[in-house]
C-alpha positions in Angstrom: -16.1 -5.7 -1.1 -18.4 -8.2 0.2 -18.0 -11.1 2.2 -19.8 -14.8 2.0 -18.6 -15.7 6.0 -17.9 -13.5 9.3 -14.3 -11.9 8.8 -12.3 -9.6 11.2 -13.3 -6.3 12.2 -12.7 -3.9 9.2 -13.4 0.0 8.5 -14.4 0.5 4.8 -14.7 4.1 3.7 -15.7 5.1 0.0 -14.1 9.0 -0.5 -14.4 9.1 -4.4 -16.8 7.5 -6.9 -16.2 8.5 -10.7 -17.1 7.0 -13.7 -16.0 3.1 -13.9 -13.2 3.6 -10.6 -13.9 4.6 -6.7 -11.5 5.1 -3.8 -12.0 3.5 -0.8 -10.0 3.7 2.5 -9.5 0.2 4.3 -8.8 -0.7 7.7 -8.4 -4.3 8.7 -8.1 -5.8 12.6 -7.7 -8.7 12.2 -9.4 -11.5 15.5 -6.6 -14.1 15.0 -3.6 -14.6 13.3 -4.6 -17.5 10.7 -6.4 -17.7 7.6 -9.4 -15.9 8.0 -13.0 -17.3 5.5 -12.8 -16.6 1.7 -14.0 -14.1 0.5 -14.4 -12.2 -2.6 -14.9 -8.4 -4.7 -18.1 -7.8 -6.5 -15.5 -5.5 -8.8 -11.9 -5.7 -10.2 -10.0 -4.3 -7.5 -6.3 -2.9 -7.1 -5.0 -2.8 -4.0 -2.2 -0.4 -2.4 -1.0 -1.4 1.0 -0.2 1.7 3.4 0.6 -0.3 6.5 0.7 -3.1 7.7 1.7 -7.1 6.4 -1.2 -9.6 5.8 -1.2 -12.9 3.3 -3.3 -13.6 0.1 -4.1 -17.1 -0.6 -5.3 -18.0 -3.6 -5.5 -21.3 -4.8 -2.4 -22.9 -3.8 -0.3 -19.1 -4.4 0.6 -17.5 -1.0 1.2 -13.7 -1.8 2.7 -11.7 1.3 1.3 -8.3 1.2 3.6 -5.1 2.8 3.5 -1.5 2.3 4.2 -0.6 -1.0 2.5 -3.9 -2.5 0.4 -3.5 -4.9 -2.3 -6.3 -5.6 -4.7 -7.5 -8.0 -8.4 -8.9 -7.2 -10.4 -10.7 -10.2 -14.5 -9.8 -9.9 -16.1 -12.4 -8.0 -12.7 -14.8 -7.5 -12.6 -16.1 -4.5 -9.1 -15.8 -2.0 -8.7 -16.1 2.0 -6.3 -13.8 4.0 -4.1 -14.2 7.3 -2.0 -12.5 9.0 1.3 -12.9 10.4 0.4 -10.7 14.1 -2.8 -9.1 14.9 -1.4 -5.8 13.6 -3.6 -5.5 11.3 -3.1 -3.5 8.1 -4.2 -0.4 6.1 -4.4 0.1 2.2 -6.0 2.2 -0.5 -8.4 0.1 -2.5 -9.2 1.7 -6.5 -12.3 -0.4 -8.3 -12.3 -0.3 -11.9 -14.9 -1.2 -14.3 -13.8 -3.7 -17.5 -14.5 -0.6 -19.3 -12.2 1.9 -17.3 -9.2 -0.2 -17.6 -9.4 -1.1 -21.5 -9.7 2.5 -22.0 -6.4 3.1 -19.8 -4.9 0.1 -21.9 -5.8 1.7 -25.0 -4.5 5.5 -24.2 -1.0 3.9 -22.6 -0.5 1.6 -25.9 -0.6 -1.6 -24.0 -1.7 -5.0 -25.1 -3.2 -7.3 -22.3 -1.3 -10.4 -24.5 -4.0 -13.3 -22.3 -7.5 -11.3 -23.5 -10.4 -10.2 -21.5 -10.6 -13.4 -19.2 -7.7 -12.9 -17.7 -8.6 -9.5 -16.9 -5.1 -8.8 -14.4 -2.6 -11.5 -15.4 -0.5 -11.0 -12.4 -1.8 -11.6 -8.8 0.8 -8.6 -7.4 3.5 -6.1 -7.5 5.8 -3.3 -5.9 5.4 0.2 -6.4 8.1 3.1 -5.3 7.7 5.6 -2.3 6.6 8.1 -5.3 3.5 6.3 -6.1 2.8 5.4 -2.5 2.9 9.4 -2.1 0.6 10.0 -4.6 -1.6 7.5 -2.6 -1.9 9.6 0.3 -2.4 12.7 -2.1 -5.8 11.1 -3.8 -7.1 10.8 -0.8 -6.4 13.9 0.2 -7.5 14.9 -2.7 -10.7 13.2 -2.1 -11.2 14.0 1.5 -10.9 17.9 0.8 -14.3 17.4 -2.4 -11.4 18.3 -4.9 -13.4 15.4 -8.1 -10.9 16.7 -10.7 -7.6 16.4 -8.6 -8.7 13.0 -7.4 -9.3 12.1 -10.5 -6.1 12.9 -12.6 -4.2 11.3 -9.7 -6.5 8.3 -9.6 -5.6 7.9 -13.5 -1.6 8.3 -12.7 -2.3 5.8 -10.2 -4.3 2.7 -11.9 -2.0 3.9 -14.7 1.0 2.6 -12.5 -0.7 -0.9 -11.7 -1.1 -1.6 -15.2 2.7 -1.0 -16.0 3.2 -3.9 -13.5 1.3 -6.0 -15.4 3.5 -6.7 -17.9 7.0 -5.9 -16.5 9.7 -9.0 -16.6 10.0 -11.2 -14.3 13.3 -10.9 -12.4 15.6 -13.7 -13.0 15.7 -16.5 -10.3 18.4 -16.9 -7.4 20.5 -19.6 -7.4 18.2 -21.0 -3.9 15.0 -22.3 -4.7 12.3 -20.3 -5.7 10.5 -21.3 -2.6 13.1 -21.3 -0.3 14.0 -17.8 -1.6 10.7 -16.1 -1.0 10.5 -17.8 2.9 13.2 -16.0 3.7 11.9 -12.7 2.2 8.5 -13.3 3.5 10.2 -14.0 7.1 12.6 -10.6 6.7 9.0 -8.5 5.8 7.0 -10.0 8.6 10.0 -9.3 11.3 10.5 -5.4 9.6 6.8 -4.9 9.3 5.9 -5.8 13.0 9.1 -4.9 14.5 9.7 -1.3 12.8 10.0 0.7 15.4 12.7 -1.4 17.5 16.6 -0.7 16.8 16.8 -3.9 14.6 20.4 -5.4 13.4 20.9 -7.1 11.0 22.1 -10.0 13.5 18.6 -10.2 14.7 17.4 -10.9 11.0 19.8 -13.4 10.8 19.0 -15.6 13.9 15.7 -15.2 13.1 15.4 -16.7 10.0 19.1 -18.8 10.3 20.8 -17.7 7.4 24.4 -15.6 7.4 24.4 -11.8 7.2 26.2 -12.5 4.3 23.9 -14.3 2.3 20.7 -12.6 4.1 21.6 -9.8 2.2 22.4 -10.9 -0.7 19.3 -12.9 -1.1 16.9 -10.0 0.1 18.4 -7.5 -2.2 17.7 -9.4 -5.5 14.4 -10.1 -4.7 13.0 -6.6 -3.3 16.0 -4.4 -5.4 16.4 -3.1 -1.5 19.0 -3.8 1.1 17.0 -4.8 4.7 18.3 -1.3 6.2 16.7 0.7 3.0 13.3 -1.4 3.4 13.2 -1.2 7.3 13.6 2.9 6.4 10.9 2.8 3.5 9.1 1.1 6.2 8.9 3.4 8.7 8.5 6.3 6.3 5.2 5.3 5.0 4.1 4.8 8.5 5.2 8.4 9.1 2.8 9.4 6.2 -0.1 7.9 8.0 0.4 10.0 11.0 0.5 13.4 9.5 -2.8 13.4 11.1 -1.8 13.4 14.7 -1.3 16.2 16.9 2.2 15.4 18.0 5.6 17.0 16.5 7.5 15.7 14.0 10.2 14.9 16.6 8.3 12.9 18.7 7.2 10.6 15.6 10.8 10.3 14.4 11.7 9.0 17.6 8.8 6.8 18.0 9.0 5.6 14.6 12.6 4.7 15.5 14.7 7.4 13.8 17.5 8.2 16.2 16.7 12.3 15.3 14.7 14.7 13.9 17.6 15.8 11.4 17.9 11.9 10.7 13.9 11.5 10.1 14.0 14.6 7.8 17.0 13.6 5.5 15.6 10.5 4.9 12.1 11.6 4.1 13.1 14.2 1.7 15.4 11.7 -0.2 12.4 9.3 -0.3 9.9 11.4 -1.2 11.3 14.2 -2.5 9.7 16.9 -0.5 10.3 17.4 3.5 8.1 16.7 6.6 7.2 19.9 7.1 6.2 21.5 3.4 4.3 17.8 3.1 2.3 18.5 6.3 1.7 22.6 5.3 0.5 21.1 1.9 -2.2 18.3 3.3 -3.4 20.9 6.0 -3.9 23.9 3.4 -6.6 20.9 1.7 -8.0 20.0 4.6 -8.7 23.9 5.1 -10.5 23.8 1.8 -12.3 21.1 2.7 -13.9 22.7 5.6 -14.3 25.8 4.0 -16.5 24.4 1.5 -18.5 22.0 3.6 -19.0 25.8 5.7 -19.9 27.9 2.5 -22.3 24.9 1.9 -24.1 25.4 5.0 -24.3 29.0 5.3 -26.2 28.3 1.5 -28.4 26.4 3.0 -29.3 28.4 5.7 -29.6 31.6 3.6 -33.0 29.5 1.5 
C-alpha cells in the first residue's frame, strides 16, 4: 500500500507473490485514537481482519472493521482509518490484478451486474471461522515456500470475497438503520478491546444503554451471532494468532479468558472443526519444511 501523509507505525510483510495476486501480512499500531491521514492502494486490495477493530471512512460511509471482516479497497481511492483504542489491529491483505479477478468471475459463473468501474461494488463483508482458518493456512502455506498450496488456497480465498459481493442484503430492523449499526459498532468495539475480561451481558447493556432484552435481539440480526457466540469467535481467532508462542495451551485459554482448558478445546473444535493440538502439530510439521528447505538450500550452495 502506499501512503500520501505520515500514518501510524505499521509492519508490512509480502510472503507470496503469484501471477495477478500477493499475500501480505499487516500489522498496524496505531499513535492516536482518531482518524489517522488518507490514504490509498496502488492495487485492488481485499482485506481479512485477524485481530483487532479499526474504522474505514470513506466518503461519508463509516465501516467498523473486526475480525472476521472482510473489506474491499478500489486502486487508487482514497479512505482514512481510526481506531477505537490504541490496540491496534492485524489482517491478511490479498492484491489482485483487474485481470485475476475477471478470470475468478468468469470460472465461478458470476456477473459483476455495475461493469468494470465499479470493480468491488460493496465496501465490506463477514466471513465464517472456516475461511478465517484458511487464512492462517495460506500463510502458512506461504511462510513454509509451499507456491502451489498458497496458491490453491489463495484462490478458495479471493473466491470467498467475491461471493460477498453479491449476496442480499439482510432486511432492516425495525430501529433505524443508523441507530442499529451504533449499537453494533459499540458491542464490537467493547468485545474487541475487552475480550479477555469475564464480560456480562449487563456490562454491554450499561454501556451502550439499551435492555438485555433488546441488546440481543438487535445484535443478533445484524451479525447472525448472539454477543456470547461473537465474544467466543473473538477470542478464538486470537488464539490462532498465538500458536506461535511458547506457552501451553492452558495458559492461553486462561489468558484468553476461557475458564478451562477442556472449555477452550470444545469450543475451538466446534468452531473450526479441528482441535488445538492437531492444529498446532499441523502448522509446526510446515514450519519444519520450511526450515528444512531453506537448510538443503544452503548446504547447495556451499557444496559449488
Amino acid at each position: 500500500m502506499k501512503h500520501r501523509n505520515l500514518i501510524p507505525v505499521v509492519r508490512y510483510r509480502v510472503l507470496y507473490g503469484g501471477q495477478g495476486v500477493t499475500l501480505c501480512d499487516w500489522t498496524c499500531i496505531p499513535s492516536q485514537s482518531g482518524p489517522g491521514p488518507e490514504e490509498a492502494t496502488d492495487r485492488h486490495a481485499i482485506v481479512f481482519v485477524r485481530t483487532g477493530i479499526f474504522r474505514k471512512h470513506q466518503g461519508t460511509e463509516c465501516v467498523v472493521a473486526d475480525a472476521g471482516t472482510v473489506l474491499f479497497f478500489k486502486r487508487d481511492q482514497g479512505y482514512a482509518v481510526s481506531h477505537p483504542s490504541c490496540s491496534g489491529d492485524r489482517c491478511s491483505v490479498v492484491t489482485v490484478s483487474d485481470e485475476f479477478v475477471d478470470e475468478m468471475r468468469a470460472a465461478l459463473q458470476i456477473r459483476n451486474p455495475r461493469g468494470r468501474a465499479e470493480f468491488f461494488g460493496t465496501a465490506h463483508g463477514h466471513v465464517g471461522s472456516v475461511v478465517m482458518l484458511a487464512v492462517r493456512d495460506a500463510a502458512i502455506a506461504a511462510e513454509a515456500g509451499d507456491d502451489l498450496e498458497t496458491g490453491a488456497r489463495l484462490l478458495g480465498l479471493v473466491s470467498a470475497a467475491l461471493r460477498l459481493q453479491w449476496r442480499p442484503s439482510p432486511s432492516r430492523n425495525r430501529l433505524s438503520q443508523s441507530l442499529q449499526n451504533q449499537v453494533v459498532s459499540k458491542v464490537k468495539e467493547i468485545a474487541s478491546t475487552r475480550f479477555k475480561e469475564r464480560l456480562s451481558l449487563r456490562v454491554f447493556s450499561d454501556e451502550t444503554g439499551y435492555s438485555p432484552y433488546h441488546l440481543l435481539r438487535v445484535f443478533r440480526e445484524a451479525t447472525g451471532f448472539p454477543i456470547h457466540r461473537y465474544l467466543n469467535r473473538l477470542r478464538l481467532l486470537h488464539a490462532l494468532e498465538r500458536f506461535d508462542a511458547p506457552t501451553g495451551l492452558s495458559h492461553l485459554a486462561f489468558d484468553l479468558g476461557f475458564c478451562s482448558h477442556s472449555h477452550f478445546t470444545s469450543a475451538f473444535r466446534a468452531e473450526f472443526g479441528v482441535t488445538p493440538v492437531s492444529l498446532r502439530v499441523r502448522w509446526n510439521s510446515e514450519r519444519v519444511k520450511n526450515l528444512r528447505n531453506h537448510l538443503r538450500s544452503a548446504l547447495l550452495e556451499r557444496s559449488h
